[in-house]
C-alpha positions in Angstrom: -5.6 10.9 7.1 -7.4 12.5 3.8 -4.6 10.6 1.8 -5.8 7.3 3.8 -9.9 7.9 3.1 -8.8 9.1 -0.9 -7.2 6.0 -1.5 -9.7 4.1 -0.1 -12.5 5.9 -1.8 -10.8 4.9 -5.0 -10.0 1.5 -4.6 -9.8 0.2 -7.4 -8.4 2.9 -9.3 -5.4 1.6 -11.3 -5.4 4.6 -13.5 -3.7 7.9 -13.1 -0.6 8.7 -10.7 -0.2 8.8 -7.4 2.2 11.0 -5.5 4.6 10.5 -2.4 2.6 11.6 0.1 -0.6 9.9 -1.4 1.6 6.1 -1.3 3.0 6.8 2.0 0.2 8.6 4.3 -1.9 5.3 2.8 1.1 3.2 3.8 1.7 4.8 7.4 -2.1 4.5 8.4 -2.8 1.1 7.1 0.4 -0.5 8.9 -1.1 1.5 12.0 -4.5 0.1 12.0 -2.6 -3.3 11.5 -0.6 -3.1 14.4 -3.8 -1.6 16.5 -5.8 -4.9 15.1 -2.9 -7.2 15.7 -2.8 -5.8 19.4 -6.2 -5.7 20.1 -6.4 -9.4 18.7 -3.8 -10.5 21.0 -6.0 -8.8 24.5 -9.1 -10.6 23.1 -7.2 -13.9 23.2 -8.1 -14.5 19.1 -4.4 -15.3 18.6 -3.9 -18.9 17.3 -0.7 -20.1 17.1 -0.2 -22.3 13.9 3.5 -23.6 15.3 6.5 -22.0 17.2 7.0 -19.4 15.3 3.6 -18.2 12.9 1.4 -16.4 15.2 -2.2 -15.3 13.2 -4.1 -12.5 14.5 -7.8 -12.7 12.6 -8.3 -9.1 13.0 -5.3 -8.2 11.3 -5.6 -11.0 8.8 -9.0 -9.9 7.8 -7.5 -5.9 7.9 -4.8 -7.2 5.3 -7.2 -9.2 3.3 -9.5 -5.6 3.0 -6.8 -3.7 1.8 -5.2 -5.8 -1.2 -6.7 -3.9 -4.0 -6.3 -0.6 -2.7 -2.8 -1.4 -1.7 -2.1 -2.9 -5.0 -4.3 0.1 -6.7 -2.0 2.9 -5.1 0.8 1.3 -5.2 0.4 1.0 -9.4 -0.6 4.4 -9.3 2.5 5.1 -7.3 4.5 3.3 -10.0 2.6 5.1 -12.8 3.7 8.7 -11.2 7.3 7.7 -12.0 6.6 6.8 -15.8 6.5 2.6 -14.7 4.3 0.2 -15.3 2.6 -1.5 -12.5 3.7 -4.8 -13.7 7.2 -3.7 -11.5 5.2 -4.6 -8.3 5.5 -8.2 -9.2 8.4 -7.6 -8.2 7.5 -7.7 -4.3 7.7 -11.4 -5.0 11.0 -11.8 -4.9 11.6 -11.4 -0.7 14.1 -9.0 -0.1 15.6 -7.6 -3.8 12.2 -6.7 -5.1 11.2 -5.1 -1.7 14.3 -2.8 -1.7 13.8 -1.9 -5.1 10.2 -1.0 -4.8 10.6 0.9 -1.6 13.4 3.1 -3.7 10.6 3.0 -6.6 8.5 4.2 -4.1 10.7 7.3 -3.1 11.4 9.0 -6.0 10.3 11.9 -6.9 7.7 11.9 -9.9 7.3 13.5 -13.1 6.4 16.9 -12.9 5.0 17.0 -16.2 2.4 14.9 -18.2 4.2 11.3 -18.5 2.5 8.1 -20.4 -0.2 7.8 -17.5 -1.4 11.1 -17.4 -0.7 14.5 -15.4 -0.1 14.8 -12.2 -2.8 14.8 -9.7 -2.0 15.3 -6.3 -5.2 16.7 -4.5 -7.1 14.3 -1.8 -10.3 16.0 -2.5 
């Protein structure tokens, strides 16, 4: 959870590197609260269905809509920990190609060592 509140505290922190369990303790709790919101939305009856088969849940939407620039902003960071740019996350636009090769991205281990975006800073506090 201190991963979760660090990378919200610094949302818009491009800069600087992210480690693994930074990206994927922000990853694991933000998908949680979405599903929570997306459940709760559907007992409150604020589910609108736009045709057979989108379903929008406005508590989830607006969760999703909150965190864009911190997911973005960790997720750059995350790229910058293993010496990319974060110009590769444009890459999540291609549907299923650039997914798969951002979640491997994503699981590699980083430099150990100073890279091009700085050293390696892996503390919540």
């Amino acid at each position: 959870m201190q991963w979760f509140i660090y990378c919200l505290k610094n949302y818009a922190k491009f800069d600087g590197r992210a480690g693994r369990p930074e990206y994927w303790f922000y990853a694991l709790f933000s998908t949680l609260i979405f599903f929570i919101l997306q459940f709760l939305s559907s007992m409150l009856g604020l589910q609108y269905v736009m045709n057979e088969l989108i379903t929008v849940y406005p508590l989830a939407s607006i969760w999703q809509v909150v965190t864009l620039v911190p997911s973005l902003a960790v997720g750059v960071r995350r790229m910058h920990d293993i010496n990319r740019s974060g110009f590769w996350l444009l890459f999540l636009l291609l549907p299923l190609i650039g997914w798969l090769l951002i979640m491997i991205f994503a699981l590699l281990k980083g430099n150990d060592d100073d890279n091009d975006y700085g050293s390696p800073n892996f503390s919540p506090i």
